[in-house]
Every structure is written in C-alpha cells, then in structure tokens.
FIMI-893037 format. One line per field, with one value per residue: residue in one letter; z, y, x of N, C-alpha, C in turn. Coordinates in steps of 0.05 Angstrom, whole numbers, plus 5000, padded with zeros to 4 digits. Each point is the difference from the previous one (the first is absolute). Layout:
BEGIN
vexza: c(a	...)
nzz: c(Z	...)
nyy: c(Y	...)
nxx: c(X	...)
cazz: c(Z	...)
cayy: c(Y	...)
caxx: c(X	...)
czz: c(Z	...)
cyy: c(Y	...)
cxx: c(X	...)
//
This chain:
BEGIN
vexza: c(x	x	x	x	x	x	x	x	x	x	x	x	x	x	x	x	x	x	x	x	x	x	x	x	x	x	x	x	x	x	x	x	x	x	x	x	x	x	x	x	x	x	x	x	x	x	x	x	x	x	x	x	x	x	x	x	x	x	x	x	x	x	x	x	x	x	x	x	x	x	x	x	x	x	x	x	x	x	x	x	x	x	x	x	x	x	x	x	x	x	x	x	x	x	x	x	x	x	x	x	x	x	x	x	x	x	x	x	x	x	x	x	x	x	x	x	x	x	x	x	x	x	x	x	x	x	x	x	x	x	x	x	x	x	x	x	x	x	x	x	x	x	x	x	x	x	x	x	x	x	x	x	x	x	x	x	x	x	x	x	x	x	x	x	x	x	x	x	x	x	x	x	x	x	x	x	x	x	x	x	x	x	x	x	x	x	x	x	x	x	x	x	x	x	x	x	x	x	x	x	x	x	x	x	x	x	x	x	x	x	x	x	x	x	x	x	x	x	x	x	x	x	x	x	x	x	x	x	x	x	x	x	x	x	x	x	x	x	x	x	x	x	x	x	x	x	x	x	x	x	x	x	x	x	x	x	x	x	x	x	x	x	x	x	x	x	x	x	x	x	x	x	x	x	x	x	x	x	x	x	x	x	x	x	x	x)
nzz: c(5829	5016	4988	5026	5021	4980	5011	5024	5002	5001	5018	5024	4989	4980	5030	5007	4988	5011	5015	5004	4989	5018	5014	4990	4992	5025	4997	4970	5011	5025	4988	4985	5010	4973	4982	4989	5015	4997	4976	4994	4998	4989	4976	5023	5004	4971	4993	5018	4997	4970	4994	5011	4988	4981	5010	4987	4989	4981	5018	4993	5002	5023	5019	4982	5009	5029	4999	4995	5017	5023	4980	4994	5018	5010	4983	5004	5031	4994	4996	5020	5013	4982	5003	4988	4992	5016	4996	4976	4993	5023	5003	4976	4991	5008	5015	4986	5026	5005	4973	5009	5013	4978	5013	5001	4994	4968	5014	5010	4981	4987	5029	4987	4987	5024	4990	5023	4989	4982	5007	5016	4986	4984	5015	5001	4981	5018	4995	5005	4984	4984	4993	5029	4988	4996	5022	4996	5008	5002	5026	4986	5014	4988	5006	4996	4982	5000	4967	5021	4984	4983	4992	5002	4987	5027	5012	4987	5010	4983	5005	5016	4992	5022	5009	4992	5028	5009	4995	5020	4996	5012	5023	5003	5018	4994	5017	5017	4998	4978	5013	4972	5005	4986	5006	5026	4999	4998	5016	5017	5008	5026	5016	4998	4971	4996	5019	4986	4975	5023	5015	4976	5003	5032	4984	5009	5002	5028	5002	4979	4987	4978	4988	4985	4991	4992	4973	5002	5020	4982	5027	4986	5022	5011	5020	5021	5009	4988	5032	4995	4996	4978	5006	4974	4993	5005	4994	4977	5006	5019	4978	4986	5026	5008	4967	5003	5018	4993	4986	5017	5009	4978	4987	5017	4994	4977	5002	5018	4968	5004	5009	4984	5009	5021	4989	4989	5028	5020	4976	5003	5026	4996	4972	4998	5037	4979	4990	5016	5009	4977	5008	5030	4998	4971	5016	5011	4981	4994)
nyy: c(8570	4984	4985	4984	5024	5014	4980	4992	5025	5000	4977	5005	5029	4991	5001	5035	5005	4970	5002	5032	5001	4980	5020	5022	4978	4998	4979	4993	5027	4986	5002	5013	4999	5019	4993	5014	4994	4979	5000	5016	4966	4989	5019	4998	4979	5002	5010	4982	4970	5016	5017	4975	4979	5019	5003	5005	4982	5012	4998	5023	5004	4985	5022	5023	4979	4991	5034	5001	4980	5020	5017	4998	4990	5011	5017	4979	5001	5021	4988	4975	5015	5013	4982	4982	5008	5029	4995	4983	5027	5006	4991	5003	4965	4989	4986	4992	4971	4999	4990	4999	4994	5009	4988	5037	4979	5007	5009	4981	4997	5013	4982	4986	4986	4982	4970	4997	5026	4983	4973	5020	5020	4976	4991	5017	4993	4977	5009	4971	4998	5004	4975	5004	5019	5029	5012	5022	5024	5012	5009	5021	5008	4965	5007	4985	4991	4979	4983	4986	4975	4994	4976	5020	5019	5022	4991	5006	5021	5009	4979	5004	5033	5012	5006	5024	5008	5021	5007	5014	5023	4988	5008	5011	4981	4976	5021	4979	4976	5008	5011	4983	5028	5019	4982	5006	5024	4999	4979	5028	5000	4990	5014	5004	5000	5019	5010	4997	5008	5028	4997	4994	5019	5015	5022	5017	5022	5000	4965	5008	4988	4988	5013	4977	5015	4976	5008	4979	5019	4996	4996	5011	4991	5013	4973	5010	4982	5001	4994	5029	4988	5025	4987	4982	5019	4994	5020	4995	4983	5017	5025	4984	4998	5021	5010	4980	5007	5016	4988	4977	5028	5012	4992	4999	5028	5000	4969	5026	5023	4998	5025	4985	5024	4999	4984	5006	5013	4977	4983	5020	5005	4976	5006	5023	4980	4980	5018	5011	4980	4987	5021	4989	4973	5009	5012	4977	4984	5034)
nxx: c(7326	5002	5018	5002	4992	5016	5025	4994	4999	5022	5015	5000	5011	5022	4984	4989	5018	5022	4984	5000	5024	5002	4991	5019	5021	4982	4979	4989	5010	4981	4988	4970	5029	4995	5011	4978	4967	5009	5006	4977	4990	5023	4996	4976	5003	5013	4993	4983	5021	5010	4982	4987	5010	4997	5015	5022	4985	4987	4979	5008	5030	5003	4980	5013	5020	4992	4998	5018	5019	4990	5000	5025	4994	4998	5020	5027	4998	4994	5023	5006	4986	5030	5034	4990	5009	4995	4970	4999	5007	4981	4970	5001	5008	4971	5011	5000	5007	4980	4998	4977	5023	5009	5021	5000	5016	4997	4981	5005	5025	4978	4980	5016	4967	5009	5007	5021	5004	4992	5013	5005	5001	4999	5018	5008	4996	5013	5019	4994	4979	5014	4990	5004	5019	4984	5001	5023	5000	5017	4986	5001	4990	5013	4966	4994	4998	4979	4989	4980	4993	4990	5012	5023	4970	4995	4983	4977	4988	5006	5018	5000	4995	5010	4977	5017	4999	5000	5021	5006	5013	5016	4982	5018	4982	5020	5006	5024	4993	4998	4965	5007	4979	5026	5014	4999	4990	5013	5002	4993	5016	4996	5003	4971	5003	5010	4990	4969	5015	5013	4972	4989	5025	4989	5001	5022	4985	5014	4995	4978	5023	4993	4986	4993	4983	4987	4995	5016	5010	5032	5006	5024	5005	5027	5014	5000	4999	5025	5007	4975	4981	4990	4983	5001	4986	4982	4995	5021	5022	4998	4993	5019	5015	4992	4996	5021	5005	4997	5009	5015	4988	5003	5026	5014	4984	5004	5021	5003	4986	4978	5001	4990	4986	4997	4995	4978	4989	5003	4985	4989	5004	5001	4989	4984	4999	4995	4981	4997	4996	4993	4986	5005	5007	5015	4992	4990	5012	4996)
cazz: c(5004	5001	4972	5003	5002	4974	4983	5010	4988	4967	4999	4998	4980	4976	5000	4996	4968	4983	5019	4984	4973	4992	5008	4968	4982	5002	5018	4994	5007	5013	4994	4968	4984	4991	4996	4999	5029	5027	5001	5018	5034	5012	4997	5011	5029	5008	4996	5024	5006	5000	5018	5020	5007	4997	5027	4990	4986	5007	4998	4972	4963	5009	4994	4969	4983	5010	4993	4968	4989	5002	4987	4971	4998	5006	4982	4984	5003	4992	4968	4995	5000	4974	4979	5001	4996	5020	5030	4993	5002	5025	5011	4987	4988	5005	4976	4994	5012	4993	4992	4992	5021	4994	5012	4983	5007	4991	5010	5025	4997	4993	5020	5022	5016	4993	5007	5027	5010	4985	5016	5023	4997	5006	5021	5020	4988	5006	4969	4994	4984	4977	4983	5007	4999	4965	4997	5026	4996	5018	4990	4990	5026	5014	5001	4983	4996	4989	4997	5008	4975	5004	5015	5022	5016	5013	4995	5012	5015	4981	4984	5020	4993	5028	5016	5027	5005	5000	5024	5011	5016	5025	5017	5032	5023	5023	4991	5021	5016	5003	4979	4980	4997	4977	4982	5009	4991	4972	4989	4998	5034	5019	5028	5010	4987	5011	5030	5004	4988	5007	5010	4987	5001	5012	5001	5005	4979	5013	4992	4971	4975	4982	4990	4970	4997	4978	4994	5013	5021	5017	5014	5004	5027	5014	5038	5005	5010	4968	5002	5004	4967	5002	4977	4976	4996	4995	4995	4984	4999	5019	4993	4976	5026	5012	4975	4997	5041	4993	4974	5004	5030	4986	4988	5030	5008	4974	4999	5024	5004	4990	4984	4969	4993	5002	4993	4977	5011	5013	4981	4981	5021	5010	4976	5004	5012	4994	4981	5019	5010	4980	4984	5018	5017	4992	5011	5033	5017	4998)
cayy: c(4975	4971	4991	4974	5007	5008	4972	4997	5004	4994	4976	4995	5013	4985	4971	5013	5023	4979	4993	5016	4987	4978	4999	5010	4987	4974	4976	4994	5004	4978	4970	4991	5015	5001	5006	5031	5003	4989	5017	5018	5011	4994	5022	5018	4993	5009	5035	5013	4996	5017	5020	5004	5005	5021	5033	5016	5003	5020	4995	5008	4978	4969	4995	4992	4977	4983	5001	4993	4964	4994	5012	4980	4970	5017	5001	4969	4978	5019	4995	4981	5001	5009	4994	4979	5000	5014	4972	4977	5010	5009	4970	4969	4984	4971	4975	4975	4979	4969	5001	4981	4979	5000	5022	5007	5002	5026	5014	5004	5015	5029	5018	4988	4983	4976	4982	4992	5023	5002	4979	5015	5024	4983	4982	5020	5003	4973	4980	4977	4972	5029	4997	5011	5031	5003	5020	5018	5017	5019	5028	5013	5008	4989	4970	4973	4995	4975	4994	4968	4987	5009	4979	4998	5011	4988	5000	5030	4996	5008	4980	4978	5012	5006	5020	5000	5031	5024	5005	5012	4997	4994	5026	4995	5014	5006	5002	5005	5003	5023	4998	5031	4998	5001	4970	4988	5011	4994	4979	4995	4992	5029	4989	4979	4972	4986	4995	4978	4970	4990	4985	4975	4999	5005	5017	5034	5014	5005	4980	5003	5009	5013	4985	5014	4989	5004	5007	4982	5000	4982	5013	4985	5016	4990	5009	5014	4973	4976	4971	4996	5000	5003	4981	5012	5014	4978	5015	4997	4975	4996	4996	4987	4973	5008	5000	4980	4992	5009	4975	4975	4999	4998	4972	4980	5014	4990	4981	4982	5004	4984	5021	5000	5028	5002	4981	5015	5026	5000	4992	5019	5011	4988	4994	5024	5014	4986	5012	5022	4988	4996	5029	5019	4986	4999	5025	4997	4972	5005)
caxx: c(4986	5018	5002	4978	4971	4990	4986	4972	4978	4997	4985	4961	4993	4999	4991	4978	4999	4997	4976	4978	4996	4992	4963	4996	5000	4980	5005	5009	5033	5012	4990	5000	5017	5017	5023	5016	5002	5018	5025	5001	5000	5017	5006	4995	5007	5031	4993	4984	5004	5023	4989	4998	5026	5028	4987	5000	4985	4990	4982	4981	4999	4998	4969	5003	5008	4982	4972	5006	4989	4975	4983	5007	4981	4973	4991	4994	4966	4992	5001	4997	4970	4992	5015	5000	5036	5019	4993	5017	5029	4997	4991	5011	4980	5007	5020	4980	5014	4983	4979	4983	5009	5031	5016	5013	5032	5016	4991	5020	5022	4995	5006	5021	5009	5012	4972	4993	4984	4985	4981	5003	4978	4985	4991	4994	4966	4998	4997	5034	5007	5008	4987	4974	5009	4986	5012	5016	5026	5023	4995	5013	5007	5007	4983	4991	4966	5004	4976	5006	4982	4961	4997	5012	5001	4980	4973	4993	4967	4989	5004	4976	4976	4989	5001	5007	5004	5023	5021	4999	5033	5001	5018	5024	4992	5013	5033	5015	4976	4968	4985	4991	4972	4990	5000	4968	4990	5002	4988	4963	5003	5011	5016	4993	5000	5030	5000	4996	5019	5025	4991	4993	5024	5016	5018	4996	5015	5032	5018	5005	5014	4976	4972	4990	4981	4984	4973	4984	5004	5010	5020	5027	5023	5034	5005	5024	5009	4991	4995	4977	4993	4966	4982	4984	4968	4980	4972	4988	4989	4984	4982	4989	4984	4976	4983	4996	4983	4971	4993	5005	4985	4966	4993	4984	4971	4989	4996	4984	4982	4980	4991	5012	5002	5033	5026	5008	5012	5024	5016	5010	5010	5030	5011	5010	5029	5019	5008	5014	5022	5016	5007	5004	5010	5020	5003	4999	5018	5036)
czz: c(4996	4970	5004	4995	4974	4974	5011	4985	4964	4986	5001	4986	4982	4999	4995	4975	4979	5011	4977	4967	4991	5008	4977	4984	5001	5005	4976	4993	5010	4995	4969	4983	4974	4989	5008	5029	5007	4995	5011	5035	5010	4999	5017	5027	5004	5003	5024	5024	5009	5012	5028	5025	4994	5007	4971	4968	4991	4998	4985	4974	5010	4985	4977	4987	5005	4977	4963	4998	5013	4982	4974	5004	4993	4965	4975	5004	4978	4966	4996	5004	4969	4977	5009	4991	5017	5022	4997	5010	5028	5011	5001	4990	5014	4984	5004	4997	4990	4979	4979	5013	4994	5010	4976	5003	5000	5022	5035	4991	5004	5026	5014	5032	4994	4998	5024	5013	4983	5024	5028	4991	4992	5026	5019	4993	5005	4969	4999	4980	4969	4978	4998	4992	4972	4995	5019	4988	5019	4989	5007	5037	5019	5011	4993	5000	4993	5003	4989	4972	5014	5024	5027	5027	5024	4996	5015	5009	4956	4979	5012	4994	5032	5005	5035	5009	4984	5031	5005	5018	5031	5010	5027	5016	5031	4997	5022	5035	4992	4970	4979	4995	4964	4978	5010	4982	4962	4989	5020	5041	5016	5028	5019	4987	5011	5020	4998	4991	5010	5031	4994	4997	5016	5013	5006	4980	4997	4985	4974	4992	4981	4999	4975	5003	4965	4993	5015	5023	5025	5008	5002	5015	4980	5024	4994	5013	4978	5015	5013	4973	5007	4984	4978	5003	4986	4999	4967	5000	5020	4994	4976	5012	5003	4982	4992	5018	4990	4969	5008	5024	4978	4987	5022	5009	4983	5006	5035	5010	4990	4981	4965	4996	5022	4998	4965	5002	4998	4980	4976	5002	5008	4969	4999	5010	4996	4973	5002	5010	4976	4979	5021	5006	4999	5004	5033	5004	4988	5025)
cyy: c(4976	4991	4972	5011	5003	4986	4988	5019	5010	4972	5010	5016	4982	4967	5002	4999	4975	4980	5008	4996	4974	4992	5011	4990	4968	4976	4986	5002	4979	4974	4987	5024	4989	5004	5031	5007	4987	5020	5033	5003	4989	5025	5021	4995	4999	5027	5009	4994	5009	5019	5003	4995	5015	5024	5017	5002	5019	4990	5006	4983	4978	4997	5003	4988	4982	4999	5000	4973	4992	5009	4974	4977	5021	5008	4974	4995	5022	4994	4980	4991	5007	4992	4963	4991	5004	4976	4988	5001	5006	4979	4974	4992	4976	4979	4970	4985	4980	5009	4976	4976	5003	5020	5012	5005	5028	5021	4994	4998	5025	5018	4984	4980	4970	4988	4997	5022	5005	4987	5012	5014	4983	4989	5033	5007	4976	4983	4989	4990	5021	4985	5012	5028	4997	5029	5004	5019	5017	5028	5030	5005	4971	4981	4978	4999	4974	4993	4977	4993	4997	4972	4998	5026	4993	5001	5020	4992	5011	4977	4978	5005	5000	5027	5004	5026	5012	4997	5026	5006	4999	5023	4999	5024	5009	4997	5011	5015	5025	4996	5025	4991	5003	4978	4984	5006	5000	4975	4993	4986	5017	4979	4978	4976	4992	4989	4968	4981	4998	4987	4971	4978	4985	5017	5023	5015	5014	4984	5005	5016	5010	4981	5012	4989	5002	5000	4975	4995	4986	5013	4981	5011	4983	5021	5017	4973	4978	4975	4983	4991	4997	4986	5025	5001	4973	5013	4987	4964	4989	5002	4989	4966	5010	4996	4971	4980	5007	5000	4984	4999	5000	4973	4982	5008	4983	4981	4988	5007	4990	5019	5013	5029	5002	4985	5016	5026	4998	4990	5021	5026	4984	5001	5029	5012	4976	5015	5024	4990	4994	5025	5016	4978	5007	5034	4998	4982	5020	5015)
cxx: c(5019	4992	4979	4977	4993	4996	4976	4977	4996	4989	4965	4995	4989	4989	4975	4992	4989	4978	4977	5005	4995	4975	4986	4992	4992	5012	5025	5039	5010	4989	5019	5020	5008	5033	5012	4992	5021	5027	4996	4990	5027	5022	4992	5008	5032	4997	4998	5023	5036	4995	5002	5029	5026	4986	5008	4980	4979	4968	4974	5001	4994	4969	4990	5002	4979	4971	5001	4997	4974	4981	5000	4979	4971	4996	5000	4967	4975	5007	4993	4966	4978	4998	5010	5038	5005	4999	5018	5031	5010	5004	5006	4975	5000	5015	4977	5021	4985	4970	4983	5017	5025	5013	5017	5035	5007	4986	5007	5021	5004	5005	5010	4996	4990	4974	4990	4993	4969	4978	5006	4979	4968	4982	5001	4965	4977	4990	5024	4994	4998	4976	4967	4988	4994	5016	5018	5013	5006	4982	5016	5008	5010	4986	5001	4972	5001	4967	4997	4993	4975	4994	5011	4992	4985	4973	4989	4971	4990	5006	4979	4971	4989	5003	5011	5000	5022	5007	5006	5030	4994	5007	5006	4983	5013	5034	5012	4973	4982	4995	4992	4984	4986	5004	4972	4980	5001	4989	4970	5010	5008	5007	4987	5001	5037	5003	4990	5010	5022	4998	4992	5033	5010	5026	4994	5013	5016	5015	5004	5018	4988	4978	4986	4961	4990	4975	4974	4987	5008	5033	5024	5020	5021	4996	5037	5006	4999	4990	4973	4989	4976	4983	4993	4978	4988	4969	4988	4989	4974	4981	4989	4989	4976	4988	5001	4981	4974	4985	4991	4975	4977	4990	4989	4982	4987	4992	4982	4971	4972	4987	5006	5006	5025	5019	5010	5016	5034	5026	5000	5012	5031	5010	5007	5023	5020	5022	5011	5030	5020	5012	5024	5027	5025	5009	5001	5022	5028	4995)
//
C-alpha cells in the first residue's frame, strides 16, 4: 500500500476514534472546559494526531493511550460529582471581581487581569458605566457574570404587577424553500394556514429562505432575494383597532339613542370591552 494512501486512512481512522470519544464525553468537552478537560483534550488530539501521521506507529497503543485521557475526565467528573474539593481542585472556583460595587484589586491580580480588561468583559455584558454593578465574577469555566444594583435593573412585567402571557419558542416552518410540517404542527397549524399568510405576503414558497411562525399566529419570511422586503405581520395591532373601533362604535350607540334600556345596554357593554381592551392592549401593540 502507497505510504499517502495509508496516511489517508489512518487519518479518517483516528478522526473516527476522536469523533466517537468526544460524543462520549458530551457537549460540555467543547464548550464549558475545565482545566484538566482542556489539558486532556489537547492531549488527545496530539495523540490522534501523531498517529495519524507516522506510518510507522503502532495503532493499538495509539487507541490506548487515546482511551486512557479519555477515560481520566470521565472518572474526575464522577469524583467531582461526590467530593466538593475534588470539584474545587478539577473545576475551579469562581473569582469575585466586583462586590457590593467594589472592585476587588487583589482578586484581578490573582488571574491576571487588567483594569481595562475588567471594563472589556464589562461592556461585552452592555454594562459601561462600573458604578452601576453590585456584583461580578469570573466563573470557574471563563464566563462573566455581572449583577446590576437593585436601582439599576430593568423593569419587569412582575415589578409593574402585569400580567402577561407565556411565550412560546418560535418554530422554523420553512427552510430553503420547503415546508416542515412537524414545527407546524407543534404549535396547533398546518399548510393551509401557511399558504394563507404567505399569500397575505405576497410571496411563494419557492422564494422563502426561511420562515418562523409563532404561538400567535403570526408568520415571519427572509426572501432568497435580500432586496425584496416583506412587510411585518400586523394581525396583532389590527386587532387591538378593531376592539378599539368597536368601543368607540358603542359609546356613539349610547349617546344617539332615545332608548334609556339601550343606552344602558350599550354603555355597559362599551365599559366591559373597554376593559378587555385594557387587560389585552399591552400584549397586541408588541
């Protein structure tokens, strides 16, 4: 066998081998590494990676070795699930940068970084102005976390005391012109409702790139042509005009009738869906 060919498939051999162990050993290998993961997956991909280029290597011990630093995270996470040290010792610990507002010096020395990387990892969190910050620290896997002062956070529908729906994830009905039927379906629609909103559009469903629909029942294209632009869905405000249109149609029943029993009708009937309107409005004008 030519010495190329056999580097070739030793390559995809061992692209295999280190494919299936890091499917092994889960999402977090590539994401949220720690210390001792990062050092053995960089330890495994030299491994895989001598291998695969010296023909004369012997490939048994290669996969041996592979499956020894792949096993080592496998049994740390297993102690460290047990033993609150081992974590510590594995994992690490978060470092606390900013607390109750004070930035702590001695603790970015510690990991070595500057002030102006302090106000970078800051403002990457869109926080510029540092007096605003009650809390932050560097967590053990590299994050930042940062927690605004009570005054500086935002306002919520629960600080307001409103009720509002639940939300519901948006699902991609349509993708590179076709339609998946089972995101339809998941949120309670099916093909004729698409058809008709990608008519209400104007569009085909050739032209669609994707399209997401939500629990609301409202349909969002992008064209394979960026330089068409499709109007935004207008189903919800339309209809908070209509509920308004039709308040404003009872009060003027009210007032142009001679009839006291229906003038009583129509004015407690326009206070009702005036109140409808005031429980609903701030769910139709997003």
């Amino acid at each position: 066998m030519p010495e190329w060919l056999e580097i070739v498939l030793r390559s995809v051999f061992f692209l295999i081998v280190l494919f299936l162990i890091t499917k092994w050993l889960g999402k977090k290998q590539i994401s949220q590494l720690s210390f001792f993961e990062y050092v053995t997956g960089i330890t495994i991909g030299n491994v895989g990676a001598e291998l695969a280029t010296k023909v004369e290597g012997n490939i048994v011990h290669g996969v041996l070795s592979i499956l020894v630093f792949a096993f080592a995270p496998f049994i740390a996470g297993l102690l460290s699930m047990k033993s609150k040290i081992v974590r510590d010792l594995v994992e690490g610990k978060a470092t606390i940068f900013i607390k109750d507002g004070k930035v702590m010096e001695a603790n970015l020395k510690k990991e070595k970084y500057t002030t102006d990387e302090l106000l970078w990892l800051l403002r990457s969190k869109d926080v510029f102005d540092i007096s605003t910050v009650e809390f932050a620290l560097l967590e053990a896997n590299g994050d930042f976390s940062v927690l605004l002062k009570k005054e500086d956070q935002p306002l919520t529908a629960k600080d307001l005391k409103m009720t509002v729906a639940a939300v519901k994830e948006n699902q991609t009905v349509i993708m590179d012109g076709e339609i998946l039927d089972e995101p339809l379906s998941t949120i309670g629609l099916n093909r004729n409702w698409l058809n008709t909103e990608l008519d209400k559009q104007g569009v085909t469903i050739e032209n669609v790139f994707l399209g997401q629909a939500n629990s609301n029942g409202e349909l969002f294209v992008d064209l394979f042509d960026d330089k068409i632009k499709v109007p935004s869905p207008q189903e919800k405000p339309l209809m908070l005009a209509t509920m308004k249109k039709c308040q404003a149609d009872l009060e003027l029943f009210a007032l142009g009738t001679e009839s006291n029993e229906a003038k009583e009708m129509y004015n407690k009937n326009s206070e009702k869906l005036q109140k409808a309107i005031n429980d609903v409005a701030h769910i139709l004008r997003n």
